[in-house]
C-alpha positions in Angstrom: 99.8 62.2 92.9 97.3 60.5 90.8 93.4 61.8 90.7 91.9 58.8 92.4 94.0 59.8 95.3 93.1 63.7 95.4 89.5 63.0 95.1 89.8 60.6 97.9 91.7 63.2 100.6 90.3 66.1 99.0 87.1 65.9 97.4 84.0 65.3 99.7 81.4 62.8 97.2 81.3 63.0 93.3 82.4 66.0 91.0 79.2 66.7 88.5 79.1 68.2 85.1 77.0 70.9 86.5 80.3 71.6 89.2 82.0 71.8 86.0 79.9 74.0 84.1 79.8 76.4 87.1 83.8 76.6 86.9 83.2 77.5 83.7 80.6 80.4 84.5 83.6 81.7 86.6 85.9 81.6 84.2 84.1 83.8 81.8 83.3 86.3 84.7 86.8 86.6 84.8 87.4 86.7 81.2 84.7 89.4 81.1 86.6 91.7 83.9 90.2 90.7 81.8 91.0 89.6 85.5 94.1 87.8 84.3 95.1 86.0 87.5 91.6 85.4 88.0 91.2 83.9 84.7 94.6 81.6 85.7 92.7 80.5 88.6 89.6 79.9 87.0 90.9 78.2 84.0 92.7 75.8 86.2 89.5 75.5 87.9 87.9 73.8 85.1 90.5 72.0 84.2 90.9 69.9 87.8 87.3 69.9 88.2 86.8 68.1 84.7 89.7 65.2 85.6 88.1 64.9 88.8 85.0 64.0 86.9 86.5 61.8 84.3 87.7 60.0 88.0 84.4 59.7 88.8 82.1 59.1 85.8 84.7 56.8 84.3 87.7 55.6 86.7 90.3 57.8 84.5 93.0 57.6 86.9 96.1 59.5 85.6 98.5 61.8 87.6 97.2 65.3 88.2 97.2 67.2 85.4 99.6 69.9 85.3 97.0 72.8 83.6 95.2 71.9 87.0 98.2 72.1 89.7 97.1 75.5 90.5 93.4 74.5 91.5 94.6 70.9 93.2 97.5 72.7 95.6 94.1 75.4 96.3 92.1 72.4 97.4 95.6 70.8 99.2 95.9 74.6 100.9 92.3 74.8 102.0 92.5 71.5 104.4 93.6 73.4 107.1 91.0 75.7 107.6 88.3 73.3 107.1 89.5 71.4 110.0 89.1 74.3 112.0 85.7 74.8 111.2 85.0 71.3 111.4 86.2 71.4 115.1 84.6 74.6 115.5 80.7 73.2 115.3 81.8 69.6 116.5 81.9 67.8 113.4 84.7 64.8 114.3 84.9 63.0 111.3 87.7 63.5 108.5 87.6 66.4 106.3 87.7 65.7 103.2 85.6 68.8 101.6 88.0 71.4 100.4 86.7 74.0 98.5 86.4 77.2 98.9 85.7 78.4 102.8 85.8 82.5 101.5 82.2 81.8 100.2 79.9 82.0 103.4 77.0 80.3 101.3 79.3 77.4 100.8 80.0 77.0 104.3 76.4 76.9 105.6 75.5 74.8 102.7 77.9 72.1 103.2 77.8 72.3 106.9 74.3 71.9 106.8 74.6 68.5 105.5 76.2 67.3 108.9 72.8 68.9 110.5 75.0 72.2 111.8 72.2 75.2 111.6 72.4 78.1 109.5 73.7 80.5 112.6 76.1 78.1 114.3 77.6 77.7 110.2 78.0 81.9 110.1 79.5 82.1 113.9 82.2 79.2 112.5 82.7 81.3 109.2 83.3 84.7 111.0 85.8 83.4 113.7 87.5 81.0 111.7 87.2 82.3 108.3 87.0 86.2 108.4 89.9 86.1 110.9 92.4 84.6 108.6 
């Protein structure tokens, strides 16, 4: 699969440096706690959300890296359970916002952009999320 056509199913609007640098953050916490698998996860983090951004700031369109694969088949993974929220609060259009749904911040926050309040976004997150 090449990036452009990830970031088209799977990413919802640009990747920015900042997205990456917060990977990065994560990374460390995990280096930090010597959280091995979380520093696999986080590492690969960085790496997919840095070709997603060379996609976007400059048209790089190669085939997924493979230091990445472990990031892109979390975003692939996370589809599913997006949808359900989606058609939990009504939203009908396609979901293309894939990341992750364990975070209850970053369900209300990207929720709220389709105008879903802050207490319809946490009822979706406990009965969809919490349940799995």
């Amino acid at each position: 699969m090449k990036i452009n056509y990830f970031c088209n199913e799977y990413t919802h609007g640009k990747v920015y440096f900042n997205d990456i640098i917060d990977e990065v953050q994560e990374f460390f916490e995990e280096l930090v706690k010597w959280d091995k698998e979380g520093m696999k996860d986080e590492f690969a983090d960085v790496i997919s959300f840095f070709q997603m951004w060379l996609w976007d700031q400059f048209k790089i369109n190669g085939k997924l890296w493979k230091l990445g694969m472990r990031s892109f088949n979390k975003f692939i993974s996370r589809r599913k359970v997006w949808e359900q929220i989606y058609d939990y609060v009504g939203i009908k259009e396609k979901c293309t916002y894939c990341r992750n749904y364990m975070r209850k911040h970053k369900v209300v926050k990207h929720l709220f952009k389709f105008n879903i309040s802050e207490k319809k976004a946490l009822e979706a997150y406990e009965f969809i999320v919490l349940k799995q």
